[in-house]
TIVO-2410 file (N, C-alpha, C; in nm, 3 decimals):
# residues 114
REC num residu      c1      c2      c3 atome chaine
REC   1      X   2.760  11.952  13.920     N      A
REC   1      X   2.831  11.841  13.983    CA      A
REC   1      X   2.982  11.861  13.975     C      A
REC   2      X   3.033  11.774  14.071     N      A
REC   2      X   3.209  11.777  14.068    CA      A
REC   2      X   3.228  11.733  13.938     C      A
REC   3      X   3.377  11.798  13.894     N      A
REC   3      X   3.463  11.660  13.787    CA      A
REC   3      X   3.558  11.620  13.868     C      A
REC   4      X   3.551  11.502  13.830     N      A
REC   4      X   3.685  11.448  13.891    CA      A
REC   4      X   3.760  11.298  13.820     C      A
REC   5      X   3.860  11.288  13.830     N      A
REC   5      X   3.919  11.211  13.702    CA      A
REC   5      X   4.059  11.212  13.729     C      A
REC   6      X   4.112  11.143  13.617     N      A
REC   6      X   4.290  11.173  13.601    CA      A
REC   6      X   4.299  11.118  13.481     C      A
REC   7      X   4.453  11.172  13.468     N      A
REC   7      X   4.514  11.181  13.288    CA      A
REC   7      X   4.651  11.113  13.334     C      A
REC   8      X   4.689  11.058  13.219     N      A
REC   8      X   4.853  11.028  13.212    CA      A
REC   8      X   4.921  11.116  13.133     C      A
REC   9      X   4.993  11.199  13.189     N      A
REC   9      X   5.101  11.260  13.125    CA      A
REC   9      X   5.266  11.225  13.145     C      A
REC  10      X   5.325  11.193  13.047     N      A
REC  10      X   5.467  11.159  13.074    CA      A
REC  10      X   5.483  11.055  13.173     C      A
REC  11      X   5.553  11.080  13.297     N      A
REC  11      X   5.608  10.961  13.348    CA      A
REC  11      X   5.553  10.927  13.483     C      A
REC  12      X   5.385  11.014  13.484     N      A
REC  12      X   5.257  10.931  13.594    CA      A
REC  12      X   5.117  11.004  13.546     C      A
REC  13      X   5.064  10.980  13.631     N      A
REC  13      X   4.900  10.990  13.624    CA      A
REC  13      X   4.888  11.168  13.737     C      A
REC  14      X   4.828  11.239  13.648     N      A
REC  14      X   4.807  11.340  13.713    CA      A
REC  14      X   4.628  11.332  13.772     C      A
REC  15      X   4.583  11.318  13.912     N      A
REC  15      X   4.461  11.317  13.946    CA      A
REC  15      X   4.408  11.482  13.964     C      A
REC  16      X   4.315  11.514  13.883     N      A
REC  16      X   4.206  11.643  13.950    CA      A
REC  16      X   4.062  11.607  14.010     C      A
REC  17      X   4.048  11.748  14.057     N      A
REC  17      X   3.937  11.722  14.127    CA      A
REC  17      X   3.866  11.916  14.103     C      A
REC  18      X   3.785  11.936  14.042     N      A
REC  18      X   3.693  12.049  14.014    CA      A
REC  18      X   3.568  12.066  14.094     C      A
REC  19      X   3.568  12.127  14.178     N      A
REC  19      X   3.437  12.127  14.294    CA      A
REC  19      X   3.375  12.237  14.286     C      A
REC  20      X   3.318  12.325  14.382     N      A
REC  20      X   3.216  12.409  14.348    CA      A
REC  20      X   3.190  12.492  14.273     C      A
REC  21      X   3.153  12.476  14.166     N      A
REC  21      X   3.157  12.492  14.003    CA      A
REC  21      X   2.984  12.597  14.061     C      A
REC  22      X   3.008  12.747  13.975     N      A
REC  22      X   2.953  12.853  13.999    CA      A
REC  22      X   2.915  12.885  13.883     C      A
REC  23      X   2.804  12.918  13.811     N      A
REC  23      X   2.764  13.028  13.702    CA      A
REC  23      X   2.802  13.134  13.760     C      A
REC  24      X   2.883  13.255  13.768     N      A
REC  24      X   2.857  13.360  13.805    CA      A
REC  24      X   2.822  13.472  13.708     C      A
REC  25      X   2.841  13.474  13.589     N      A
REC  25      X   2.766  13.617  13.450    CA      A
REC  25      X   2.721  13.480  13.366     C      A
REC  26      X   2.622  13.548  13.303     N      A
REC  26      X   2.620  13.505  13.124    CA      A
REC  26      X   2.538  13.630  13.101     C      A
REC  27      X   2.638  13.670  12.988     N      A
REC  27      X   2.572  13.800  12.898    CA      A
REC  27      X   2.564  13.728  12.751     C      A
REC  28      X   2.441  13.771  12.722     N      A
REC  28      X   2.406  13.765  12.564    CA      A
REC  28      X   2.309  13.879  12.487     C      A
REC  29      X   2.444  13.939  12.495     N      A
REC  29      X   2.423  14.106  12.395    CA      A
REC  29      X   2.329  14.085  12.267     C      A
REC  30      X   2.345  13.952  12.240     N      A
REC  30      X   2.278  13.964  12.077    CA      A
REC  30      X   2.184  13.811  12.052     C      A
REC  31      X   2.076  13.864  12.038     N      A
REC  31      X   2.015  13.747  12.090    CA      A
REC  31      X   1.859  13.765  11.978     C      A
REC  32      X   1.814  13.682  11.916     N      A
REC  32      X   1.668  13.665  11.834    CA      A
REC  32      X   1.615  13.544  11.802     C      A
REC  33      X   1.515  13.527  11.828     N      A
REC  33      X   1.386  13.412  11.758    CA      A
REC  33      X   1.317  13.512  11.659     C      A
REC  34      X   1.330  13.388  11.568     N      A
REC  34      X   1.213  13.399  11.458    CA      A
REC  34      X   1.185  13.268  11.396     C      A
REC  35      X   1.042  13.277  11.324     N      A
REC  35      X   0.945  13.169  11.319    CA      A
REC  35      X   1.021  13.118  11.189     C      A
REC  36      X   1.002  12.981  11.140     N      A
REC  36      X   1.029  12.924  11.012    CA      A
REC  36      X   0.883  12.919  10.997     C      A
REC  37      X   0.861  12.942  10.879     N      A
REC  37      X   0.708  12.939  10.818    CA      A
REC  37      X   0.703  12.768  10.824     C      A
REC  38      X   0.623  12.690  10.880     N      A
REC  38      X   0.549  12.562  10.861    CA      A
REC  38      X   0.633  12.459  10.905     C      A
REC  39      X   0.732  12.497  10.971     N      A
REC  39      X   0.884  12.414  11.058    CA      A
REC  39      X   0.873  12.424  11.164     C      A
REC  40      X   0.895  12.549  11.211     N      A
REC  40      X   0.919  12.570  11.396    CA      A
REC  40      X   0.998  12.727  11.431     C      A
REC  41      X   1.092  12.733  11.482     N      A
REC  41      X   1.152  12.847  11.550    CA      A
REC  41      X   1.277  12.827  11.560     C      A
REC  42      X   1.368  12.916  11.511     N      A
REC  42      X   1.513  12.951  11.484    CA      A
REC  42      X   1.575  13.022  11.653     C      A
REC  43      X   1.653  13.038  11.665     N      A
REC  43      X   1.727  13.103  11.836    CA      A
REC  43      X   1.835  13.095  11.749     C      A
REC  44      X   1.900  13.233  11.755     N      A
REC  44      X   2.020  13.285  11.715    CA      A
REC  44      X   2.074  13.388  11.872     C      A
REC  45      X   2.214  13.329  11.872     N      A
REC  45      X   2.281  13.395  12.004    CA      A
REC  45      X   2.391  13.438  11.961     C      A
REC  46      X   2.425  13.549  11.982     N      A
REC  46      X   2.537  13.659  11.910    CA      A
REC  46      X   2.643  13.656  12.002     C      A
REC  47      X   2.742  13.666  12.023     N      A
REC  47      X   2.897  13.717  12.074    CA      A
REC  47      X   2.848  13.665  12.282     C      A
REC  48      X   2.816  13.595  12.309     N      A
REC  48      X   2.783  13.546  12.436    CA      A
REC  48      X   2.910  13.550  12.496     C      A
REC  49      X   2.902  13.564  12.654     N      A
REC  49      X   3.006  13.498  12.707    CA      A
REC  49      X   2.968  13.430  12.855     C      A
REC  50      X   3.009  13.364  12.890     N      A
REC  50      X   3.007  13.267  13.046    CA      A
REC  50      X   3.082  13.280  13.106     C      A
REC  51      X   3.076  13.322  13.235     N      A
REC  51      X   3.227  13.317  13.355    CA      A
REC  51      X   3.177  13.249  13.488     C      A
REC  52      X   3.282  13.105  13.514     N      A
REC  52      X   3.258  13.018  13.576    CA      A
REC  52      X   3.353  13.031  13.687     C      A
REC  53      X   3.294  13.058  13.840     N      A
REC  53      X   3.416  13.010  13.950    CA      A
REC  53      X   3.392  12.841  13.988     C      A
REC  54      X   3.538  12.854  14.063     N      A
REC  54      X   3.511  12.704  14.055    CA      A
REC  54      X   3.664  12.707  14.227     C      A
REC  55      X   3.649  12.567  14.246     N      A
REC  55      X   3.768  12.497  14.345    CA      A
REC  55      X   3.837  12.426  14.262     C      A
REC  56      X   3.928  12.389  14.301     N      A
REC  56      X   4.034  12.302  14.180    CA      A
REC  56      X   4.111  12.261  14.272     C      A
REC  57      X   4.208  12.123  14.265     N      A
REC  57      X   4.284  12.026  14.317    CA      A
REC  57      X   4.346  12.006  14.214     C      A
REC  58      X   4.482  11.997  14.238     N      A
REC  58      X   4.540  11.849  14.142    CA      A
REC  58      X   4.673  11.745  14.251     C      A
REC  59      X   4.693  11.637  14.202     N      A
REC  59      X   4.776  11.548  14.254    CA      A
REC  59      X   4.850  11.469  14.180     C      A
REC  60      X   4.980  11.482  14.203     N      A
REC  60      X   5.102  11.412  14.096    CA      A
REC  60      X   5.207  11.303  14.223     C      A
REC  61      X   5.277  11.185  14.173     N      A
REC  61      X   5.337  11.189  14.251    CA      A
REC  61      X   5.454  11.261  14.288     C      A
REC  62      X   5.491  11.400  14.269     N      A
REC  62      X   5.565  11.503  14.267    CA      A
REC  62      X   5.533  11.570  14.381     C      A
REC  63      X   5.391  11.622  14.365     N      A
REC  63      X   5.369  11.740  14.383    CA      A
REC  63      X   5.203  11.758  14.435     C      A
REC  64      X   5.140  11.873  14.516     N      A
REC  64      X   5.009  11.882  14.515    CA      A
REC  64      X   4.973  12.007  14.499     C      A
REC  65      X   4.850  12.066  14.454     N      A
REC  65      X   4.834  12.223  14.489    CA      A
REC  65      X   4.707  12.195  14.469     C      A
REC  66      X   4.634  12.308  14.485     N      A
REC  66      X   4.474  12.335  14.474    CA      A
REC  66      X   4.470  12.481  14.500     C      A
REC  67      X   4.352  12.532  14.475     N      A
REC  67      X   4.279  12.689  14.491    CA      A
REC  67      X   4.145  12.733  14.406     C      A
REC  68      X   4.099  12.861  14.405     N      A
REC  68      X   4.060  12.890  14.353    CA      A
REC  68      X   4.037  12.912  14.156     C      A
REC  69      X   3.969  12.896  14.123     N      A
REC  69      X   4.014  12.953  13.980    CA      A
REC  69      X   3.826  12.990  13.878     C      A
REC  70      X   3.889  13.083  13.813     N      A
REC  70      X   3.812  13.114  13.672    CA      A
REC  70      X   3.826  13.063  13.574     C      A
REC  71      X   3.692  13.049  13.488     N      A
REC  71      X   3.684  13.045  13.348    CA      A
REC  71      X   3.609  13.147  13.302     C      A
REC  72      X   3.648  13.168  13.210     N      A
REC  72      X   3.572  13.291  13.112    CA      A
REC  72      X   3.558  13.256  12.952     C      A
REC  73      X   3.397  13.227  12.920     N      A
REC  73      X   3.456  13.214  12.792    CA      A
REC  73      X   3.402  13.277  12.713     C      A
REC  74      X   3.413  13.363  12.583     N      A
REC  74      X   3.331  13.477  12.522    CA      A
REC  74      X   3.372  13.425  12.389     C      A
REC  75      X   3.266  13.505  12.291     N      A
REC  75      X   3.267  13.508  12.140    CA      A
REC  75      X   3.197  13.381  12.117     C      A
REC  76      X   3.096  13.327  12.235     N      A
REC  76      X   2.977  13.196  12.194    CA      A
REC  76      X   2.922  13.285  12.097     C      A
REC  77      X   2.887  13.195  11.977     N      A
REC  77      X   2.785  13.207  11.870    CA      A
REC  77      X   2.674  13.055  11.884     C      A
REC  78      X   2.574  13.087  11.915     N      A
REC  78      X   2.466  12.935  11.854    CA      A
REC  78      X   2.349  12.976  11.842     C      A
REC  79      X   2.309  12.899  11.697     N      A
REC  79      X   2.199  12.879  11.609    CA      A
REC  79      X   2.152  12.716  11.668     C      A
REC  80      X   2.010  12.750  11.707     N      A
REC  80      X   1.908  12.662  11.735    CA      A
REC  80      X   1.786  12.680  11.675     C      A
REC  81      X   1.748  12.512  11.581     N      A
REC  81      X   1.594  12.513  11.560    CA      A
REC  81      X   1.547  12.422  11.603     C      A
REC  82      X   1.396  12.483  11.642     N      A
REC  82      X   1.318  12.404  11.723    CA      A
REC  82      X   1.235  12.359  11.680     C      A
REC  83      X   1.148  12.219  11.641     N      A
REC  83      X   1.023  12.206  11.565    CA      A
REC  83      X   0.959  12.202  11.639     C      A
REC  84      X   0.805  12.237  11.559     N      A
REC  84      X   0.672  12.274  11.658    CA      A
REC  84      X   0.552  12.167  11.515     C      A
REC  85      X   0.537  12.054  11.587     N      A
REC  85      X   0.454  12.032  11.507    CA      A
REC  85      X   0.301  12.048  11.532     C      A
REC  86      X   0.247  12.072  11.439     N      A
REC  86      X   0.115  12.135  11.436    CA      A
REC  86      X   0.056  12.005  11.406     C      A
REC  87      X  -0.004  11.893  11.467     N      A
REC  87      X  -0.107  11.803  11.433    CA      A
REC  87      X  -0.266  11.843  11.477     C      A
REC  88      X  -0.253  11.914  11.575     N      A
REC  88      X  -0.382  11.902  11.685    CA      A
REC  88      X  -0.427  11.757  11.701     C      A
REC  89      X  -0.325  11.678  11.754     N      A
REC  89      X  -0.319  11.542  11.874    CA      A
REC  89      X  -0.234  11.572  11.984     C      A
REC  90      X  -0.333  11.625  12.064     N      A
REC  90      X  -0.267  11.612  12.193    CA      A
REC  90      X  -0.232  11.764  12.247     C      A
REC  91      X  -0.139  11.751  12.311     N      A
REC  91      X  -0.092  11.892  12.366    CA      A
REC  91      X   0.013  11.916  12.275     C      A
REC  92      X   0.078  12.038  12.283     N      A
REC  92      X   0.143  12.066  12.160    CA      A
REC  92      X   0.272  12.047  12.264     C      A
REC  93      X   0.438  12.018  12.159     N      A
REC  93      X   0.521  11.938  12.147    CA      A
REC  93      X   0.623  12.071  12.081     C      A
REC  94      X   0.777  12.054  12.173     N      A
REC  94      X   0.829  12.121  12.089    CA      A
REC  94      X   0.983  12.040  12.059     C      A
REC  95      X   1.075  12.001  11.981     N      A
REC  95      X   1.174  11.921  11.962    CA      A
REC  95      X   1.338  12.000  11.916     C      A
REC  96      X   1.437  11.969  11.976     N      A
REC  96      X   1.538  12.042  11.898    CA      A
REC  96      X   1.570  11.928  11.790     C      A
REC  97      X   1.609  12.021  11.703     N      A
REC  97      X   1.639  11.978  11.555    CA      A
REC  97      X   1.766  11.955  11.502     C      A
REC  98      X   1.797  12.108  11.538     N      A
REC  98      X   1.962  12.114  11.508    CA      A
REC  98      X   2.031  12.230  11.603     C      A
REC  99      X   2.173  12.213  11.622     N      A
REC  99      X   2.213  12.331  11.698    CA      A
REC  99      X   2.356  12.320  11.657     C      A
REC 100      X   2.426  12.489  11.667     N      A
REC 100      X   2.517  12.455  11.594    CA      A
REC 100      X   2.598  12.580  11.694     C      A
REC 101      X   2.723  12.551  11.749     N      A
REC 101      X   2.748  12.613  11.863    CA      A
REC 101      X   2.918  12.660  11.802     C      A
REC 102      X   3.001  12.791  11.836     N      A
REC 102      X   3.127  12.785  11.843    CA      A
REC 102      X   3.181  12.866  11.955     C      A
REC 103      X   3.339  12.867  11.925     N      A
REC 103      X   3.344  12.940  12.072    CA      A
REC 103      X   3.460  13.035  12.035     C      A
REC 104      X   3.512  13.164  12.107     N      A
REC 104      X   3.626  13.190  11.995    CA      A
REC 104      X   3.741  13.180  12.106     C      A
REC 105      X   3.702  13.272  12.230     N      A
REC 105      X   3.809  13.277  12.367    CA      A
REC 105      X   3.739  13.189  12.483     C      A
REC 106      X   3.867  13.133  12.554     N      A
REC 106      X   3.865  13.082  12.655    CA      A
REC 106      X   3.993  13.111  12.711     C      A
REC 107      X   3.971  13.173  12.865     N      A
REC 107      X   4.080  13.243  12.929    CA      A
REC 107      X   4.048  13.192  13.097     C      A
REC 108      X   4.175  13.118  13.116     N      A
REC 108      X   4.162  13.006  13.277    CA      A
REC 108      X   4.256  13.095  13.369     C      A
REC 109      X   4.200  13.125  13.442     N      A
REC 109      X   4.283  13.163  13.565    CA      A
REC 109      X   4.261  13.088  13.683     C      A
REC 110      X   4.393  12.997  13.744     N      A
REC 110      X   4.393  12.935  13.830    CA      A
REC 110      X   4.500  13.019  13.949     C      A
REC 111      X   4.447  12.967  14.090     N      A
REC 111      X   4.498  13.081  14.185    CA      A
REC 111      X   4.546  12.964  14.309     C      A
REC 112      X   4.628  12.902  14.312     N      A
REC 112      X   4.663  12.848  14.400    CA      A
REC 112      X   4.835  12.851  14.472     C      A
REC 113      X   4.835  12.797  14.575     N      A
REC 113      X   4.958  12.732  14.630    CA      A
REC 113      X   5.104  12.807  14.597     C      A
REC 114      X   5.146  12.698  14.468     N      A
REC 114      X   5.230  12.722  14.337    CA      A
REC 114      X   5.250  12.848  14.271     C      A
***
């Protein structure tokens, strides 16, 4: 979906507008499940990265521009567990538990107007 919104900075309201928002890579070089004995299943994701195209706007009463732009973001690390409970009621069930996510780079390239 779009974002779209505005902020106040200093002495007005700056409006954006983020539109066709693209997955274009996700690499995840380092990547494993393994079982917790009598819990569920662990997901460990090593040095990941995501690179997002996108449209971009902004509006000041100054000024306007818009264009193209990238995001790139690398050095994702996240640990996910999943429980699996074993009752035999029903169909089996799986739940997240915990997840624990960081990020190290994020690098924006915007290409417009300006």
């Amino acid at each position: 979906p779009d974002l779209t919104g505005h902020e106040k900075f200093g002495l007005g309201n700056v409006k954006y507008n983020i539109s066709r928002i693209h997955v274009t890579a996700v690499e995840l070089p380092s990547a494993s499940i393994s079982l917790l004995p009598g819990s569920g299943i662990k997901l460990v994701i090593g040095n990941a990265s995501l690179t997002i195209d996108m449209n971009w706007s902004i509006r000041t009463w100054m000024f306007k521009d818009g264009g193209r732009g990238t995001v790139r973001i690398s050095k994702v690390f996240v640990t996910a567990i999943f429980s699996t409970p074993l009752d035999n009621m029903g169909p089996a069930s799986i739940s997240l538990t915990g997840c624990w996510t960081t990020s190290g780079d994020i690098d924006i390239k915007l290409n417009g107007k300006s």
